[in-house]
N, C-alpha and C positions, 0 to 999 in steps of 0.2 A: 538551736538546742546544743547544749553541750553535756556530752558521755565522758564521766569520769573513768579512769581506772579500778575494774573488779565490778563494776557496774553488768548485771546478769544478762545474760542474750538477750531474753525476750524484754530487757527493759528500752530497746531501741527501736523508736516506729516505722522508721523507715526499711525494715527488716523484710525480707520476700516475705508472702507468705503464698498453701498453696502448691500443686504441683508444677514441674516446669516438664512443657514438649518440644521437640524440634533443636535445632542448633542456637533456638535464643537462650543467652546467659544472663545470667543476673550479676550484675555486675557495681564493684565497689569503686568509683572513680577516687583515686587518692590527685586533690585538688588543692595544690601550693600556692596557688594564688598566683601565675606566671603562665604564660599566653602558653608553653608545651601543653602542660597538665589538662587546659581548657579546652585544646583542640583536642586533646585524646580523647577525654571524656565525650567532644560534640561528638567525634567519629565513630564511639563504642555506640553512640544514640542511633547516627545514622545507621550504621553496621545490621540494626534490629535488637539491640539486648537492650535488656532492663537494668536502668544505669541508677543509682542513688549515688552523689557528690558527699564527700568528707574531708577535713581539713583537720590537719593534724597537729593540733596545739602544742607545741613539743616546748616553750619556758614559762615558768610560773611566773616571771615576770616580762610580757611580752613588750608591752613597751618601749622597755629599754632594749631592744633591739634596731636597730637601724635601718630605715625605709629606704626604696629606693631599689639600688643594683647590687648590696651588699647583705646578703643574706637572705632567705626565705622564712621566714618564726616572726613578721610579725603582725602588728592590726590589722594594718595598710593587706596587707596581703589575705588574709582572713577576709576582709569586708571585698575585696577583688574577686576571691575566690567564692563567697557566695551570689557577688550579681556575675558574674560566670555563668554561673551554674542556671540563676534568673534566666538568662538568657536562652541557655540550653534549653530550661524546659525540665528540670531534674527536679526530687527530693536532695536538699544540705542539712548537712549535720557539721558541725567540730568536736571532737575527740580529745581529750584530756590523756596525752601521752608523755606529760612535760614528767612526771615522775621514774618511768622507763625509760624514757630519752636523757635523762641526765646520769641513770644508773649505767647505761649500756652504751652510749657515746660520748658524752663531756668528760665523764670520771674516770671513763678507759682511755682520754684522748691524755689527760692529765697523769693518768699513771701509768702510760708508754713515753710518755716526754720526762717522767721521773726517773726511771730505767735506761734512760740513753736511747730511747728508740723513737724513730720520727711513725705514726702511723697515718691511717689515711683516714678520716672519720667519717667520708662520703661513704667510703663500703662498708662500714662498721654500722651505719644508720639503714642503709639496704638489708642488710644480714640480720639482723636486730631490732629494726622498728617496721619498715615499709613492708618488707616481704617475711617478718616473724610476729611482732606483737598482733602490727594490723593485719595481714592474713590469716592470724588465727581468730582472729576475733571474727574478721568476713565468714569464713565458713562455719563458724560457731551460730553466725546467726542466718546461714543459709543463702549466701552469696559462693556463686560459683569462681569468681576471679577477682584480681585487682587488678585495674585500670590505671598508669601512670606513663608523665610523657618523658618517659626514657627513648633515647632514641638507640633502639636494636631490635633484631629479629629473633621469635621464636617460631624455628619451623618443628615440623608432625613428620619423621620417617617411617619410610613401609613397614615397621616392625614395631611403629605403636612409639617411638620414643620423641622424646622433644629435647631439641638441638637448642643451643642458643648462639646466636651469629651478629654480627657484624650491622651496625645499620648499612641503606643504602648509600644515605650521605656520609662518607668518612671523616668529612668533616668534623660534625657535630657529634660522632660516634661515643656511644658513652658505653658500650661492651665490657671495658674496662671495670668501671666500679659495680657491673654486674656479675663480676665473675666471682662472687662468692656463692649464687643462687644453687641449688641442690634440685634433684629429678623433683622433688614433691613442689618447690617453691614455683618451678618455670611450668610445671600441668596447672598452676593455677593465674598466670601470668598474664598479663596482656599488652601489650605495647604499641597501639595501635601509628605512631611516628614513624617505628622502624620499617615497617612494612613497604612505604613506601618511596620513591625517590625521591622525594619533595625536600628542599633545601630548608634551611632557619628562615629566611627572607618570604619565600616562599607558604611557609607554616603564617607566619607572622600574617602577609596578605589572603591569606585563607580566616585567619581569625577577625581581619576588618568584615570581608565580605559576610563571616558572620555577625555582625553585631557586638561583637566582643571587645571591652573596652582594653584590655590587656593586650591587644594585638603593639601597640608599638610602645608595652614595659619593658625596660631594659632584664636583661637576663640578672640573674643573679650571680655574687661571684663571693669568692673568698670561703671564710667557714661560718657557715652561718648562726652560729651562739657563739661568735667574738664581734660584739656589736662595734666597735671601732675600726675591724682590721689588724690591731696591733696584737698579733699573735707572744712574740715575749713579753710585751707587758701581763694580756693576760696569766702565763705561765707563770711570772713572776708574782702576782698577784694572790696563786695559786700555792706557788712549792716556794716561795721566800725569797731572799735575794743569800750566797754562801761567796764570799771571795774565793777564789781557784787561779790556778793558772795555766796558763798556754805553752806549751811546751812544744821545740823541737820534734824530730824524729829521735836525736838522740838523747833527748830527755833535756836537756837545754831550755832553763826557763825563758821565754820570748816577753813574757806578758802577765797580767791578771784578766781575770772576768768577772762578773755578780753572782753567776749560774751557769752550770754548764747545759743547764737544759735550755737559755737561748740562741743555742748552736745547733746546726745539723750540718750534717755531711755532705760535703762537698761545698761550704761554704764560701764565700769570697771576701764581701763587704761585712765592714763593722767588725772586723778581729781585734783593729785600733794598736796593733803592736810596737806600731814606731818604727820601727824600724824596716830595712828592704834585704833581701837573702844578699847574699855574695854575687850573684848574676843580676840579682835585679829583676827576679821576677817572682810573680805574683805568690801569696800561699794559699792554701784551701784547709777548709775544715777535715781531717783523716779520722779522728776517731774523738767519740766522748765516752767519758767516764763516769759516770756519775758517784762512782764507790769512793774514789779520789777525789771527785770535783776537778780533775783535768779534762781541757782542752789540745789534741795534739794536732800542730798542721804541716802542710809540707808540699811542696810541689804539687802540680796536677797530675803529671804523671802518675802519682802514687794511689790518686782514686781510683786507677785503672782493677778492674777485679775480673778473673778467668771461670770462677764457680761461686755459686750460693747454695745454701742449704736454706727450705723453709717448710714452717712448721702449721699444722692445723689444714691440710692441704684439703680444699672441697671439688668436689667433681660436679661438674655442668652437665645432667642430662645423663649422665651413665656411672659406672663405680673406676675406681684407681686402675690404669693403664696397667699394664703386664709389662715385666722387661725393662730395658730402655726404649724411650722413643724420641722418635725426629719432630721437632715441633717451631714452633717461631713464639717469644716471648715480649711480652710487653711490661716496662718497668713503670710507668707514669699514665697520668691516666690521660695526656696527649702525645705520650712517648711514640717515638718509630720502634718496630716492630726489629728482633734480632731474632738469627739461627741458633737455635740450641740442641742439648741431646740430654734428656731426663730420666730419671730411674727414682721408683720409690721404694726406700730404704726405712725400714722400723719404722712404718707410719709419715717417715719425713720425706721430703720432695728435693730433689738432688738435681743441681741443675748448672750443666756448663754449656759454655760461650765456645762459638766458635772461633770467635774474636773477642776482645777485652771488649767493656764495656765499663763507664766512667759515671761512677758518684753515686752509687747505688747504698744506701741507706739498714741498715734493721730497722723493725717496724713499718717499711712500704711492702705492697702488695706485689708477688709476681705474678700476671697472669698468661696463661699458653693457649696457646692457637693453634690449629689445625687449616690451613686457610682461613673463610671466615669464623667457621666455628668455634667458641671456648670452650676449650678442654676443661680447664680449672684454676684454680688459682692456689697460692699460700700464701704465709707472713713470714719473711725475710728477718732470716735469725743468726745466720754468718756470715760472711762472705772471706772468698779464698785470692790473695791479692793476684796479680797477674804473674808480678815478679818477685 
C-alpha cells in the first residue's frame, strides 16, 4: 500500500487501534531497505512491542536512482525492505514522502550550495523527514515511537529526562547526524542498534541467522538523491554553469571556474590552476563567494580557524546551557572529537578551539559532547581564522 501525503490518519490500516497496557509500544519501524533498519525493526519484535514496517518513498521518480551501495530511495530497496519485514512477521506499508523530502532536503541541499555553504543533508533529512514528517504522522495515527537503525543510545535519567549518547560501537556511531533531535523527537525514539555492543559484522551475522536476505547488502554510501555520485554535476545541473575566477589571497587572479558552487572548503583536487605557489606547495579551497562568483585559495595553513559562530542551535534532551561551558566538539560526521569552550550569545552558539582546527566549512553542522552524551548541535555560519 502506498500513503500519499495529507492522506487522513484514520485512512491507514495498519494504524494501532485500541488501548495499549504494560511497557509494550507500538511502534513505527522506518525500514530503508538495509540490513540496520531490518535488524532494528526484528529486535523492537523481539523486545515485545507492536511493530508495523514503513518505507519511505522519498523521489517521484525512483528508478532513476541507483541500486546497490549508493544511495537508499530506490525499487531495489523498497521490494528488500518489504520481504524484510515478510520475514519479520510485521504489517508494510510505503509512504509517499518524495514531495516533503524534496521541499525540506534537495531544495535546501541546493540553496545552501547556492549561498556558498556546504550543508550536510543526512541531518536535514533526520530533522525534517524521519524524526518530523514521519513522527508526526506515527503519533497522529497512535504509534508510540519510531523505530530506525541509527546506531546511538537513548538513555531515561532519574529525573524523567532522555539523554542521547554515543553508540557502543564507536565505529559505526552515527550520534552525529542525530544531533539535531530536541526533548519531544528522542521521548519518542527508538534505536534499538545502539543499545548494544554488537559491531556492523556482527549485526550483519545476526540478520543471516535471521533469515534475512539483506544481511550481506553493502551499506549505503554517498547522498542518496544524486543517483550518479557526481555531486557537481548535479549542482551544476541545478544552479547553471557562471565563469568566475580563482583568486589568490591577495586578490591575484590564479584561474577560472564554471561555478563556484563546485567548490568547498578545504579543497585540494580539481582547482586546475596551472600553475604551483613560489615554495611549491599545494593550495586549498579558503573561501567562496558566490555574490562574485570567486573562488579564493591558499596554503593550508590558512584553513586553520580558532572560533565559529553557529546558528539555529537545538539542544538534545534538555534547553540551552547557561554560561560558558567545557565541552568536546565534533565537525564531520566521522570526525575526531576536539576541546572547546561555548557560550550562547542572542540565540547564536559561540564556539572556540582550544587548538586550531582545519577546513571547517559554513553550512556543516557542529555537534557537542559531554562525554558520550549530545549536548546539541548548530549550523556553521562564521568562522574566526586562527591567525
Amino acid at each position: 500500500m502506498t500513503e500519499t501525503p495529507g492522506a487522513a490518519p484514520d485512512a491507514f490500516p495498519g494504524a494501532p487501534t485500541g488501548p495499549r497496557t504494560g511497557p509494550r509500544l507500538r511502534v513505527l519501524a522506518a525500514m530503508s531497505g538495509g540490513v540496520d533498519s531490518a535488524v532494528a525493526a526484528a529486535r523492537a519484535v523481539e523486545a515485545g512491542h507492536e511493530v508495523t514496517g514503513v518505507h519511505l518513498a522519498l523521489s517521484a521518480n525512483p528508478q532513476s536512482f541507483r541500486t546497490g551501495a549508493r544511495g537508499c530511495c530506490t525499487v531495489e530497496d523498497s521490494r528488500d525492505a518489504r520481504r524484510a519485514a515478510d520475514v519479520i512477521g510485521i504489517p508494510f506499508y510505503v509512504w509517499d514522502l518524495a514531495e516533503r523530502f524534496r521541499a525540506e532536503v534537495v531544495d535546501d541541499f541546493i540553496d545552501e550550495y547556492r549561498a556558498g555553504r556546504t550543508p550536510n543533508p543526512c541531518l536535514r533529512c533526520n530533522e525534517k523527514i524521519k524524526f518530523a514528517a514521519l513522527l508526526d504522522r506515527a503519533l497522529a495515527l497512535g504509534f508510540d515511537a519510531v523505530c530506525t537503525g541509527h546506531y546511538a543510545t537513548v538513555r531515561l535519567t532519574d529525573d524523567g529526562r532522555r539523554e542521547l549518547h554515543r553508540s557502543h560501537d564507536q565505529a559505526k556511531d552515527q550520534s552525529y547526524v542525530l544531533g539535531v533531535l530536541d526533548d519531544r523527537q528522542l521521548a519518542h525514539a527508538l534505536f534499538p542498534l545502539g543499545d548494544t555492543g554488537a559491531t556492523k559484522d556482527e549485526i550483519r551475522a545476526e540478520a543471516e541467522r535471521r533469515g534475512l536476505a539483506v544481511a550481506r547488502k553493502p551499506d549505503s554510501h554517498d547522498i542518496c538523491f544524486i543517483a550518479d555520485g557526481d555531486t557537481q554535476g548535479f549542482l551544476a545541473r541545478h544552479l547553471g554553469s557562471a565563469e568566475g575566477d580563482i583568486l589568490d589571497q591577495d586578490g591575484t587572479k590564479l584561474g577560472t571556474h564554471q561555478g563556484a558552487h563546485g567548490f568547498t572548503v578545504g579543497q585540494r583536487r580539481g582547482l586546475r590552476i596551472g600553475h604551483p605557489t613560489a615554495d611549491g606547495k599545494p593550495r586549498y579551497v579558503l573561501d567562496i563567494s558566490p555574490v562574485e562568483n570567486t573562488v579564493t585559495v591558499g596554503p593550508a595553513e590558512a584553513l586553520d580557524i580558532a572560533a565559529l559562530t553557529a546558528i539555529r542551535p537545538r539542544w538534545c534532551g534538555g534547553t540551552a546551557p547557561e554560561g560558558s561551558g567545557r565541552y568536546t566538539a565534533q565537525l564531520r560526521a566521522h570526525g575526531a572529537e576536539t576541546p572547546v569552550t561555548t557560550e550562547v550569545v542572542d540565540g547564536e552558539l559561540r564556539v572556540a578551539f582550544d587548538a586550531p582546527v582545519r577546513g571547517v566549512a559554513p553550512g556543516q553542522a557542529v555537534v557537542l559532547y559531554d562525554g558520550t552524551r549530545v549536548v546539541g548541535s548548530g549550523t556553521i555560519a562564521h568562522t574566526t581564522a586562527a591567525r
